[in-house]
C-alpha positions as CSV (number, residue, x, y, z in Angstrom):
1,X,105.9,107.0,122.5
2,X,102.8,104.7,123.9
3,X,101.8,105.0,127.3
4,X,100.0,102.4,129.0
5,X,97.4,103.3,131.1
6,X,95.6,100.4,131.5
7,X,94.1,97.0,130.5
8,X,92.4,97.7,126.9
9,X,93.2,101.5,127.1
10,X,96.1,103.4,125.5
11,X,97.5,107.2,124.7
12,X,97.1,106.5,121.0
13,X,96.2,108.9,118.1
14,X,92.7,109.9,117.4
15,X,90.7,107.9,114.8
16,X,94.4,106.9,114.0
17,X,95.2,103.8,117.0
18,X,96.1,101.5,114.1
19,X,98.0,103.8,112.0
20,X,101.1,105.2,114.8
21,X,100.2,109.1,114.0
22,X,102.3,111.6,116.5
23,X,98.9,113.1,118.2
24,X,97.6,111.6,121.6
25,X,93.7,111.3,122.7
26,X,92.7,108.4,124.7
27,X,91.6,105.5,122.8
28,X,89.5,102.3,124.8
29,X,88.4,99.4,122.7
30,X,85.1,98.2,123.3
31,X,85.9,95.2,125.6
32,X,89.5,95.3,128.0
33,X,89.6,91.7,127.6
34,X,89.8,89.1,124.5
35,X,88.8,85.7,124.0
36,X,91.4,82.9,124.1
37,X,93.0,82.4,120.8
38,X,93.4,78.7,120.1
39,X,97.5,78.1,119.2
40,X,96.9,74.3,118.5
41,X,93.0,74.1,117.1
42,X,91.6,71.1,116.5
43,X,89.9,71.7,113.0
44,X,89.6,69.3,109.8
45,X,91.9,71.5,107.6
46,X,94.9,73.6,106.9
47,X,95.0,76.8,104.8
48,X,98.1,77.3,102.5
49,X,99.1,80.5,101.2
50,X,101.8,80.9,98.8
51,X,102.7,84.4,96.6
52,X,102.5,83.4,93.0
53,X,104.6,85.3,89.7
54,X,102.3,86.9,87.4
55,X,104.0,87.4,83.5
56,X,101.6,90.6,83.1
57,X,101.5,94.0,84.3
58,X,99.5,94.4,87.6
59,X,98.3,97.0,89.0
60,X,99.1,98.8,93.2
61,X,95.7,98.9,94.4
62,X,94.1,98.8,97.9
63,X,90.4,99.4,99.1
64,X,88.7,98.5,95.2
65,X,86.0,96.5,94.4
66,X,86.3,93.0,92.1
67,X,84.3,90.9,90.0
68,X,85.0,87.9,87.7
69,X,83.9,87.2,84.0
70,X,84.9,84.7,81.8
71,X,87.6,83.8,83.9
72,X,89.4,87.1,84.5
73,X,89.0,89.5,87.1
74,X,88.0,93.3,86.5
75,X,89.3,95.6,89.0
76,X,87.4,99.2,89.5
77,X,87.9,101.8,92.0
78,X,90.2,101.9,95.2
79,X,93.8,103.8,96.0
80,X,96.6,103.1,94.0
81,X,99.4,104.8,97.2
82,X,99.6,103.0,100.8
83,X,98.0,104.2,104.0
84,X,96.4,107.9,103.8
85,X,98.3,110.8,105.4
86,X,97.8,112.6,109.0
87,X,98.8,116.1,107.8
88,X,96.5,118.7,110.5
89,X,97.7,122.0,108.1
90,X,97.1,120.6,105.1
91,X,94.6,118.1,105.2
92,X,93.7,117.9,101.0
93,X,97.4,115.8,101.0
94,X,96.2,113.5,103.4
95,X,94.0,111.2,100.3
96,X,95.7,112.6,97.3
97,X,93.6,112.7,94.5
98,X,96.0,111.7,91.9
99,X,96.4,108.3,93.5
100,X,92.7,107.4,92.8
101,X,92.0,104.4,90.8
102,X,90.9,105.9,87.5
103,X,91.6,102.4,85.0
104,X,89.7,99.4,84.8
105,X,92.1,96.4,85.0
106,X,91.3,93.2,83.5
107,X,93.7,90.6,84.4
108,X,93.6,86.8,82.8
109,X,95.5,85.1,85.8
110,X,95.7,81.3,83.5
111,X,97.1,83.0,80.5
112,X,99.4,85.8,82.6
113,X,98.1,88.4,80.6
114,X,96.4,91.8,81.6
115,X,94.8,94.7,79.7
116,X,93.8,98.2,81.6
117,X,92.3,101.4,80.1
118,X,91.6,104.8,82.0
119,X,88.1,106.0,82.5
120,X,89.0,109.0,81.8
121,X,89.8,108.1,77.7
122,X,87.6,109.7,75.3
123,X,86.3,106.2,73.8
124,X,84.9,105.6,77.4
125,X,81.4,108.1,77.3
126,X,81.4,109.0,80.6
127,X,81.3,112.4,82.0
128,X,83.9,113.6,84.7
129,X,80.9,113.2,87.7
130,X,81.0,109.6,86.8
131,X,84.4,109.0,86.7
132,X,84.8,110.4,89.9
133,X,82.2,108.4,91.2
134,X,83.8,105.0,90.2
135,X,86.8,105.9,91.3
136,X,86.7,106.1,95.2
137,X,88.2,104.0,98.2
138,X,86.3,101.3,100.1
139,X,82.9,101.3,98.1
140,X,81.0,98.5,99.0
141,X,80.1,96.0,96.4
142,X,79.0,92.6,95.2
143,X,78.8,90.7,92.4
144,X,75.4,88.8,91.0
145,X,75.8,86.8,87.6
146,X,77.7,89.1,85.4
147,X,76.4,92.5,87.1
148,X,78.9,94.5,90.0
149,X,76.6,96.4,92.1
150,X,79.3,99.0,93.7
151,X,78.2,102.0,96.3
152,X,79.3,104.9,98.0
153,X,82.9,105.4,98.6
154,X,85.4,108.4,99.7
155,X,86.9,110.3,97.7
156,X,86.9,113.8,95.4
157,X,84.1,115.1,93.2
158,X,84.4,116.4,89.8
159,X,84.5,119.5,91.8
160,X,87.6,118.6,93.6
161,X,85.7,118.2,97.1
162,X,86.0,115.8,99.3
163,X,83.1,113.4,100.2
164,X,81.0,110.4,100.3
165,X,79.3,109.7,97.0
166,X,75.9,108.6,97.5
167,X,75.7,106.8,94.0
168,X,74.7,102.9,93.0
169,X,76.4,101.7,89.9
170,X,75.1,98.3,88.3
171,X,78.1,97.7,86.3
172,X,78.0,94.9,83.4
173,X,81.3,93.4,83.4
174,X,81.5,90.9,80.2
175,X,80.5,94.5,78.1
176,X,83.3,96.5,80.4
177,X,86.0,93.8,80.1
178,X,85.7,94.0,76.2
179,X,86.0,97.8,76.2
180,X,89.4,97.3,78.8
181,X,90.5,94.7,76.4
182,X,89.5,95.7,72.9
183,X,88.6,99.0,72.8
184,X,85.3,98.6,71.1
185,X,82.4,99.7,72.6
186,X,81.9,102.0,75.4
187,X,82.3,101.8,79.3
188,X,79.1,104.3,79.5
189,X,77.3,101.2,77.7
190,X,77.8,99.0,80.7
191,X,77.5,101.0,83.5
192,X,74.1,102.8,84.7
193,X,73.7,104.7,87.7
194,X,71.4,105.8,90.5
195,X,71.8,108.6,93.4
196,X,70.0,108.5,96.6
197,X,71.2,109.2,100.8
198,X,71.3,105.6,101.1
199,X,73.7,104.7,99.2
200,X,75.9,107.6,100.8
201,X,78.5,105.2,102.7
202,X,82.1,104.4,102.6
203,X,83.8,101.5,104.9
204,X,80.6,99.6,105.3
205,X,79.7,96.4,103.7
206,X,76.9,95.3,101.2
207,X,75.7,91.7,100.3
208,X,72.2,90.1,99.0
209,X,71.2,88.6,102.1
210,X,67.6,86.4,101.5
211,X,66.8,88.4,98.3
212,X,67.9,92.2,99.2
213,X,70.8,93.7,99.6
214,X,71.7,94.8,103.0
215,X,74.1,98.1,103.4
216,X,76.3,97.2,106.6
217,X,77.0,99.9,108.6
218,X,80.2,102.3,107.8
219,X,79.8,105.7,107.9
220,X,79.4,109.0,105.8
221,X,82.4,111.1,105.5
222,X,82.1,114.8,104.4
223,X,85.3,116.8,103.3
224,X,88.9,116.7,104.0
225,X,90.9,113.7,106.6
226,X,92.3,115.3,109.5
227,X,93.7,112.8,112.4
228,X,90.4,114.3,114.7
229,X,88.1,114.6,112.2
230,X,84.8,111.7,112.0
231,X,82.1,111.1,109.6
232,X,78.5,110.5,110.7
233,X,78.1,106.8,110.9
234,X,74.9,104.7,110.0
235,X,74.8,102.9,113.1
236,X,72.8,100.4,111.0
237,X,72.1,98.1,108.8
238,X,70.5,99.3,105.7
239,X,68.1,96.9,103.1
240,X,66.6,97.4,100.0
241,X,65.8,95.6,96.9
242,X,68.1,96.3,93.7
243,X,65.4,96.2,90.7
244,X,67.7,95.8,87.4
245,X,66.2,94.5,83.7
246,X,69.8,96.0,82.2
247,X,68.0,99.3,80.9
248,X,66.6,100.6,84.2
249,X,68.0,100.9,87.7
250,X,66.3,101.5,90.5
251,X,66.1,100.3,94.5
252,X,62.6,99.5,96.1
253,X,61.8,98.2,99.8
254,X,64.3,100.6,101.1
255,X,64.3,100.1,105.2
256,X,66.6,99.9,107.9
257,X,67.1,98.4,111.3
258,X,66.8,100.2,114.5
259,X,70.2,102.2,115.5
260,X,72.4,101.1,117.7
261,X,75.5,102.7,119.3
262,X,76.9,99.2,119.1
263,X,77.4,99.6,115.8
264,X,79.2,102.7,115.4
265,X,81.6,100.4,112.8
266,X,83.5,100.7,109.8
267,X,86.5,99.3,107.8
268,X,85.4,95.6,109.2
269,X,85.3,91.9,107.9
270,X,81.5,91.1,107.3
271,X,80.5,87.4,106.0
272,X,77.6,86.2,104.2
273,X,76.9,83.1,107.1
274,X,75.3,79.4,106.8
275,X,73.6,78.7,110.0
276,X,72.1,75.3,111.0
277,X,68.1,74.8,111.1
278,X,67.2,71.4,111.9
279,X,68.1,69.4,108.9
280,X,68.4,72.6,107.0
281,X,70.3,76.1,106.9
282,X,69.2,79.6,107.0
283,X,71.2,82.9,106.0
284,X,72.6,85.5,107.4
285,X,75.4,88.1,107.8
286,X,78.3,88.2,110.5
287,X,79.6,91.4,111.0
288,X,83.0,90.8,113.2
289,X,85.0,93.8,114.9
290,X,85.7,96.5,113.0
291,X,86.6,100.3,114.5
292,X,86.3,102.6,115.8
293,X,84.6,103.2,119.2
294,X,83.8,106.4,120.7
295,X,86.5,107.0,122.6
296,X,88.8,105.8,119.3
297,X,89.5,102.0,120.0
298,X,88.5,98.7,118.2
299,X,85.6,96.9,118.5
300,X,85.5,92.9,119.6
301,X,82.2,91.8,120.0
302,X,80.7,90.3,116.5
303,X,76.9,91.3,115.6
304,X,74.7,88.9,113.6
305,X,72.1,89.7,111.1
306,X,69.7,87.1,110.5
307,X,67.8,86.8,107.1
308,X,65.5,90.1,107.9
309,X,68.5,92.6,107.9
310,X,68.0,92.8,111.7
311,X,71.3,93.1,113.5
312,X,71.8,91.8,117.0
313,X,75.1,91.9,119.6
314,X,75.6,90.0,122.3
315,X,76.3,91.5,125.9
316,X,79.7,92.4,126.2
317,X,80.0,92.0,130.1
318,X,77.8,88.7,129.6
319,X,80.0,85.8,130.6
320,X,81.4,84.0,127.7
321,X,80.4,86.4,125.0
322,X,83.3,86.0,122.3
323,X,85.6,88.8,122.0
324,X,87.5,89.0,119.2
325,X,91.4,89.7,119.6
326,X,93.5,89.2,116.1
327,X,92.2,90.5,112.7
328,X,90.1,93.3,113.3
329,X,90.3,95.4,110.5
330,X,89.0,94.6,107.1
331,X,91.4,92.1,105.2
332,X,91.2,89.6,102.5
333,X,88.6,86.5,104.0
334,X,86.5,83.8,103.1
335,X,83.8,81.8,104.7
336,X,83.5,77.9,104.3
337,X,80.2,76.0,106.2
338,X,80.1,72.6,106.9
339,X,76.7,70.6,106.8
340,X,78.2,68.0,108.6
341,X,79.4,69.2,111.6
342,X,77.1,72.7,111.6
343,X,80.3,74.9,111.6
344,X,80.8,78.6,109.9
345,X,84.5,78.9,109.5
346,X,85.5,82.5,108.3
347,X,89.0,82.5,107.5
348,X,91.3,86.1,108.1
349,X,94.2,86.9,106.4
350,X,96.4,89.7,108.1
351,X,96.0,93.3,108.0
352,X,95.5,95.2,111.1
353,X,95.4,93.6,114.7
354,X,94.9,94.3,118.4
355,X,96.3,91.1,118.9
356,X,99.1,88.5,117.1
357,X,101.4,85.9,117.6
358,X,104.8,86.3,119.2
359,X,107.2,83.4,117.7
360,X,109.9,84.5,120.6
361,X,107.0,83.8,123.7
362,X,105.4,81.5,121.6
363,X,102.1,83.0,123.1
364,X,99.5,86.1,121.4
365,X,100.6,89.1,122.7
366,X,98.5,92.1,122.8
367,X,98.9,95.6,120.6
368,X,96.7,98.7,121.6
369,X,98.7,100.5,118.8
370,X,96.8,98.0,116.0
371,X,100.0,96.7,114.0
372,X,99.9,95.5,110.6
373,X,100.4,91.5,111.0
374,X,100.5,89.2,108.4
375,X,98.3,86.6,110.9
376,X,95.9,84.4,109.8
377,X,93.2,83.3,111.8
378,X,89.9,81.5,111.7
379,X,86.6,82.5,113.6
380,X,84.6,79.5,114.0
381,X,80.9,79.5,114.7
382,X,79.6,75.8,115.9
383,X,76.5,74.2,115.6
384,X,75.4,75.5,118.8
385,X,76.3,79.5,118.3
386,X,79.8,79.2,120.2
387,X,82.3,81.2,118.6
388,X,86.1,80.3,118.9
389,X,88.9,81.7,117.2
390,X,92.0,80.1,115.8
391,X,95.5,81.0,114.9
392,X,96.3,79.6,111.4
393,X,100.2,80.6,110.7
394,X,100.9,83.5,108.9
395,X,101.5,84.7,104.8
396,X,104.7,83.3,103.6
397,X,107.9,85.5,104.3
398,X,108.4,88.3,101.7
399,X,111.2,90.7,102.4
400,X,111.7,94.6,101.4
401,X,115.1,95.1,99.3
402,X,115.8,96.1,103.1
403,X,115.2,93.1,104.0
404,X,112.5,94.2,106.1
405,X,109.6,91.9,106.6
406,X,106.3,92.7,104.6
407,X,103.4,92.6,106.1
408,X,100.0,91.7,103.9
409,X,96.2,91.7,103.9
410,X,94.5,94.9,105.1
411,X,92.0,96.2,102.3
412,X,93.2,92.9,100.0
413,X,90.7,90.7,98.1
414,X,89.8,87.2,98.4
415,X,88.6,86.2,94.7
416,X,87.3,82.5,94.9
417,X,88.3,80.1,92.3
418,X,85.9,79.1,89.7
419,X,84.0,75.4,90.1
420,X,83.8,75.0,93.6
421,X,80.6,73.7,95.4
422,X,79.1,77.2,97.2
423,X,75.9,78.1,98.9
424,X,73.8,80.6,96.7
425,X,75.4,83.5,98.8
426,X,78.9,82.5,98.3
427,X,80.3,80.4,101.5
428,X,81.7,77.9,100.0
429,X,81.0,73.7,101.0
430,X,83.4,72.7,103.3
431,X,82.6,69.0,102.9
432,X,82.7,69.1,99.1
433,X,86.3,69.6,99.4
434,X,88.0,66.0,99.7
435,X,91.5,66.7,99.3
436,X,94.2,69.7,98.4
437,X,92.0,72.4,96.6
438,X,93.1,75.8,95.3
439,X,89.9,77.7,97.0
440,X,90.8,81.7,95.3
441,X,93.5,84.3,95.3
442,X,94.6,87.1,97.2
443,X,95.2,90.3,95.6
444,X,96.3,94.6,96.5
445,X,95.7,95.8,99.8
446,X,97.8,97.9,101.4
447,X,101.2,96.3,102.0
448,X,104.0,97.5,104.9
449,X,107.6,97.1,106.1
450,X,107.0,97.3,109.9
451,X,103.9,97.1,112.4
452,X,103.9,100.7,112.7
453,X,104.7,102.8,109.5
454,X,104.9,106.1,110.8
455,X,108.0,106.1,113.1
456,X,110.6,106.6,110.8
457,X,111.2,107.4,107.1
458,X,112.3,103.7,106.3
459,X,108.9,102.0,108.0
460,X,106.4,102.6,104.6
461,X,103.3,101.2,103.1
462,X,102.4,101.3,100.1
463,X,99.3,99.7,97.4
464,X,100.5,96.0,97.1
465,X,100.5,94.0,93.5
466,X,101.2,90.4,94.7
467,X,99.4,87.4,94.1
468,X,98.5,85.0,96.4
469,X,97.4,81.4,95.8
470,X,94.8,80.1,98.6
471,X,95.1,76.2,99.6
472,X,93.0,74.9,101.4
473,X,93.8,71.0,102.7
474,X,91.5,68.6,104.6
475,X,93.1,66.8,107.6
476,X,93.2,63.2,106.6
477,X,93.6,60.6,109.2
478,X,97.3,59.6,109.1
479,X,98.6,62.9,107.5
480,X,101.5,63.7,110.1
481,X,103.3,65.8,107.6
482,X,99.9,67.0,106.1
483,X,101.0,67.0,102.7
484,X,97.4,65.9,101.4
485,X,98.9,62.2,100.8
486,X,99.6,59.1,103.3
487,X,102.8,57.9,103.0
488,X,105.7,56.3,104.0
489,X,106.6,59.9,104.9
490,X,103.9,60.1,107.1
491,X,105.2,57.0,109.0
492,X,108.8,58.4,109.2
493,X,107.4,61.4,110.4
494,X,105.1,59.6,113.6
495,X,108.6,57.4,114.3
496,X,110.5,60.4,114.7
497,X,108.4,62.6,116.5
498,X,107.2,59.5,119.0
499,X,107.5,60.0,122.7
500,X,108.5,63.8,121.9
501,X,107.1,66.5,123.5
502,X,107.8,69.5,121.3
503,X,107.7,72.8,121.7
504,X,106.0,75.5,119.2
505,X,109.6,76.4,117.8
506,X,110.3,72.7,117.4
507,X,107.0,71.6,115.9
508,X,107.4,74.3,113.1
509,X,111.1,72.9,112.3
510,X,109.4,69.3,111.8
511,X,106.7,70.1,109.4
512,X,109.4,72.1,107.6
513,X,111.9,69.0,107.6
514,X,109.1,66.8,106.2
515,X,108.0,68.7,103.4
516,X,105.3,70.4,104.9
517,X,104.0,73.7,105.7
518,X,105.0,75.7,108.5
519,X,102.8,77.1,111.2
520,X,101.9,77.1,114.5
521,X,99.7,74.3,115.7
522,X,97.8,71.1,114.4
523,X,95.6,74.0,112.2
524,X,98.5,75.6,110.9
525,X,99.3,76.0,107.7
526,X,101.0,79.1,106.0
527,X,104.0,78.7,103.6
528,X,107.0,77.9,105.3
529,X,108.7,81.0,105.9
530,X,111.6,81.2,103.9
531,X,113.2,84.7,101.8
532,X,111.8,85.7,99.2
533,X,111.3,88.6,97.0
534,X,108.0,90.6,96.7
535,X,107.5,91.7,93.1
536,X,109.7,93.9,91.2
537,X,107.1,96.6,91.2
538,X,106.6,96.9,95.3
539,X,110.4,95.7,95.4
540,X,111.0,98.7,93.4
541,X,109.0,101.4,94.8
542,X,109.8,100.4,98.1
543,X,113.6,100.7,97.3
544,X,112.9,104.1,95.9
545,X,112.0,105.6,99.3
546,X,114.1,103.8,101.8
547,X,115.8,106.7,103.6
548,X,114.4,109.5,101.7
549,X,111.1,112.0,102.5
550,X,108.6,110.6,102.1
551,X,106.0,111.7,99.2
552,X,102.5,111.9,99.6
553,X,101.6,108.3,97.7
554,X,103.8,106.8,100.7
555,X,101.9,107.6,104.0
């Protein structure tokens, strides 16, 4: 039971308000009030998502890191079980250790094929310290030519204890793959590592940013989870300068900015940014929302870095400062500029929201418990520094064996496709795409059956294996059933629809009559919503514990 107490403020579970634990504490998000979310945005394209078969074996994984090589992605680290546990008298069962990711996965998504092999195997030369260190949830990691920097993480030691692992692994992933895939070799070979305090982080974020790597807040959490337990958070933005000739590792220029309360954050959606400069750009980071707040609640007000490392927020009882409302917790995203206009578009896919869309009201409704939503929205930063955001539709209906709606995103991956036109840190060209373009995949995260999946032993998460292909489709002028194409379709659909004034439930049955995708608005763009069946594996496991106690890799 939630009680309201107030604009912005709920009785919620500490360090749990997204989660629905059975403890109360009072939980306030930074702001009481959101910015508008735009239902109808007028943007120049559409995103598409639509789940994909995969022939091969996949793996359940949330909260891992990624790279690409050769065309295939290697997955390392993360959980393989859904949301953690809330058990106050026997908090070790709260992040089980047998449910950390101990394989490599290598998975050729053209050819449907997919190879794993355990860390753990003899033919691998590492020692049980460095297994456990590469096999954590939420690291922080990127990927520079064919090296995966990865850092810190939660989880146990080779001891069996509980922490934060303050290690920096430069991990060569054309030498790993061909261990995964043939056997030969070693992963010891390919992986070196370093141990320092500043790399002692979990739920934070890290990206080059104008030549050195900058450590985005996220904290450092000691020992085992209980629901009023908190680590000690950076309340900064770390930098230093990965120095790596593939023999020797080490970090130089290490620094930090100034703390800040404001940025008491973890588990939140940071971008590498593309900001105009005259007729050129500069680089930066956007760190957007994120939790939790002192007093347990969500945070709304982005912060910027700018090409030093130094973070910056604006005034959150200043007039007009954005406040962000849907997609607060960290999810799959990507971030596309556009030289022409000036614009940083940073797209959100589901996950965990204050805020999302109500199809019955047609309107955003507000959530102090922080549902799962399968939402997606786009923050858009113009030319100018305005920030709006916009509601994009929403993943494509997959159903439970229940036939309980699954809800995607949180912890997932965005893993671009290969060959499109990108800045050198990754945000891709907007203008370079001219017309329908498969931009990356979605992959894992943590997938559930209801908003709230503590309230009853049918409502369950668990580590998701489905596949998502990412569509991205310019607006052509013309394209009234934006299908990519003008056609005669496109004139049958403007006859139709002329002198019409529809409403939201009506415009989503006329881009579904015309071939198109459904959505919400002129920016829409999800799949059209239709049954469909997850995977076999999540189909499977999520039939196994539909009515029964639930085990500990089902929290």
């Amino acid at each position: 039971m939630v009680q309201r107490i107030g604009t912005g403020r709920t009785l919620v579970v500490a360090m749990a308000v997204m989660f629905g634990a059975t403890c109360t504490a009072l939980a306030q998000n930074q702001t009481s009030t959101y910015s508008p979310i735009n239902l109808t945005p007028d943007l120049n394209y559409q995103v598409q998502v639509r789940p994909v078969s995969f022939a091969g074996a996949l793996p359940t994984l949330q909260s891992f890191a990624v790279g690409e090589t050769n065309g295939k992605w290697v997955f390392i680290s993360g959980r393989t079980n859904g949301l953690h546990g809330f058990d106050t008298s026997q908090p070790g069962s709260n992040f089980p250790p047998q449910y950390e990711n101990e394989d490599v996965w290598v998975v050729d998504y053209a050819s449907g094929q997919s190879w794993h092999r355990s860390l753990t195997d003899v033919s691998s030369g590492l020692t049980a310290a460095q297994v456990a260190s590469l096999s954590p949830g939420n690291t922080e990691f990127y990927q520079s030519g064919n090296q995966l920097y990865m850092a810190g993480g939660y989880g146990t030691d080779a001891g069996g204890n509980y922490v934060t692992f303050d290690t920096l692994s430069s991990i060569n992933l054309p030498g790993l793959a061909n261990w995964v895939t043939t056997g030969t070799g070693s992963a010891a070979s390919n992986i070196r590592q370093i141990h320092d305090p500043t790399f002692q982080v979990t739920g934070g974020a890290m990206y080059v940013n104008n030549g050195k790597t900058n450590l985005v807040f996220g904290q450092d959490f000691e020992g085992p989870y209980t629901p009023t337990s908190s680590g000690t958070y950076t309340l900064k933005n770390k930098t230093f300068n990965v120095v790596d000739d593939g023999t020797n590792l080490s970090v130089t220029n290490v620094g930090a900015s100034a703390t800040s309360p404001n940025y008491r954050r973890r588990d939140l959606n940071v971008f590498p940014a593309v900001r105009p400069n005259g007729p050129s750009v500069t680089k930066g980071l956007d760190a957007l929302s994120g939790v939790f707040t002192t007093l347990n609640g969500a945070w709304t007000v982005p912060v910027e870095i700018d090409a030093n490392g130094t973070p910056t927020m604006a005034s959150a009882s200043a007039p007009g400062t954005f406040k962000q409302g849907m997609n607060n917790y960290e999810s799959a995203k990507v971030g596309l500029y556009s030289p022409s206009t000036g614009k940083m578009n940073e797209i959100l896919f589901g996950g965990i929201s204050l805020q999302y869309f109500d199809s019955v009201s047609n309107s955003i409704v507000t959530d102090n418990n922080l549902p799962f939503v399968n939402d997606i929205s786009s923050v858009v930063i113009d030319s100018a520094g305005n920030y709006t955001q916009n509601y994009l539709g929403q993943f494509p209906a997959l159903y439970d064996v229940s036939n309980n709606l699954l809800r995607f995103g949180a912890d997932a991956e965005f893993i671009p496709a290969d060959g499109l036109t990108t800045y050198d840190n990754g945000v891709i060209n907007l203008d370079s795409l001219t017309g329908p373009t498969v931009i990356g995949h979605i992959f894992g995260g943590i997938v559930a059956n209801a908003p709230q999946t503590r309230v009853s032993p049918s409502t369950l998460s668990a580590a998701s294996n489905q596949i998502f292909e990412v569509v991205l489709v310019p607006s052509i002028t013309g394209d009234y059933n934006h299908n990519g194409v003008v056609d005669l379709a496109d004139y049958v659909a403007w006859r139709d629809g002329l002198g019409t004034i529809y409403t939201q439930h009506d415009y989503d049955v006329w881009r579904a009559r015309y071939g198109a995708t459904s959505g919400s608005g002129a920016g829409a763009g999800a799949a059209v919503p239709e049954p469909a069946c997850v995977s076999l594996v999540l189909a499977s496991l999520l039939l196994s514990f539909i009515g029964r106690r639930r085990p500990a890799n089902f929290e």
